[in-house]
C-alpha positions as CSV (number, residue, x, y, z in Angstrom):
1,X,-87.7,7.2,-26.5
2,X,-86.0,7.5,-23.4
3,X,-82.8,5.8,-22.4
4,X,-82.3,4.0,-18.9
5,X,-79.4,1.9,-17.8
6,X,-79.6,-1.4,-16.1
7,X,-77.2,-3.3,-13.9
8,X,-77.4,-6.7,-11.6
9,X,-74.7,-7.0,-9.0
10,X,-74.7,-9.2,-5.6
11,X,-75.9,-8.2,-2.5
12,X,-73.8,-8.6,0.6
13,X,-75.9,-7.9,4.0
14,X,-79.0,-6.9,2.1
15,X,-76.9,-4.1,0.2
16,X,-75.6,-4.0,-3.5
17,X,-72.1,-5.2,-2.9
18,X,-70.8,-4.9,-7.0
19,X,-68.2,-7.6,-6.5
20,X,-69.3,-8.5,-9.8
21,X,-71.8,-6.3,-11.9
22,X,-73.5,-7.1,-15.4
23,X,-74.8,-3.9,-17.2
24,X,-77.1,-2.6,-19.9
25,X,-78.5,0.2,-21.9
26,X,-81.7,-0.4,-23.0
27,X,-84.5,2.4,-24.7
28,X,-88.3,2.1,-24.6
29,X,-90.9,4.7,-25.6
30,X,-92.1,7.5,-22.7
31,X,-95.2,6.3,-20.9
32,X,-94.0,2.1,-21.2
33,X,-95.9,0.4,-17.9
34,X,-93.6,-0.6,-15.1
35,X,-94.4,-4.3,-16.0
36,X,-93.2,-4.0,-19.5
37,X,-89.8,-2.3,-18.8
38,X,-88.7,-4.3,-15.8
39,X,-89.1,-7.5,-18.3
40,X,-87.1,-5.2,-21.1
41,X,-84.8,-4.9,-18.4
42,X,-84.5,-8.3,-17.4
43,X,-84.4,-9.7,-21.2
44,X,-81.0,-7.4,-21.5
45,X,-80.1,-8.9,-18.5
46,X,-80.0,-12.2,-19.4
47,X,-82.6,-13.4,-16.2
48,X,-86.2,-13.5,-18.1
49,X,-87.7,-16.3,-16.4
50,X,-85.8,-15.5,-13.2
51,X,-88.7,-14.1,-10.1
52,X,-88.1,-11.1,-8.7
53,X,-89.6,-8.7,-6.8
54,X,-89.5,-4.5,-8.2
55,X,-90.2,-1.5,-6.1
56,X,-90.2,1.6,-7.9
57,X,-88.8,4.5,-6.2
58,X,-89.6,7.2,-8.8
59,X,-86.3,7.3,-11.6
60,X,-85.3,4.1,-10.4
61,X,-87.0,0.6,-9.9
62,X,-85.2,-1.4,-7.9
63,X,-85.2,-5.5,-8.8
64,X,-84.7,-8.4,-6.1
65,X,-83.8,-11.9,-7.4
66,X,-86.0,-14.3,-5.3
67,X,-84.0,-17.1,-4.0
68,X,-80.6,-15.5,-5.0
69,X,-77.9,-12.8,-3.3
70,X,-78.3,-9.9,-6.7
71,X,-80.2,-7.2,-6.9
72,X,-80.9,-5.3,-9.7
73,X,-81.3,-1.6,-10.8
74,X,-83.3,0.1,-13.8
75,X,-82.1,3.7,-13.9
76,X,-83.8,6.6,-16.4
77,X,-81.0,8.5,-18.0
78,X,-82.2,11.8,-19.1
């Protein structure tokens, strides 16, 4: 099992602005698709349902809300 930490914050000019942050700790077994742990991720987040976009950039995969100012973050902690 490995253990990655999630978080959702606003964006402010495109950037993460963390004016106000929600976070999470979630664990899922080693080899879990993409698909599957962004909607882990987004179930501990409270925003299932919710559209975004993910772009994985190796540890992390980065999550944009569609039609909102937040981005979130799914993070491997080794």
């Amino acid at each position: 099992m490995i253990t990655f930490d999630v978080e959702l914050t606003d964006t402010f000019a495109g950037e993460a602005n963390y004016s106000w942050v929600r976070r999470a700790t979630i664990t899922a077994p080693e080899g879990l698709s993409d698909l599957a742990l962004v909607r882990r991720a987004k179930r501990a987040l409270d925003i299932s349902g919710v559209r975004c976009n993910a772009q994985n950039h190796g540890e992390m995969i980065q999550l944009d809300v569609v039609g909102a100012c937040a981005r979130g973050f799914i993070t491997a902690r080794y």
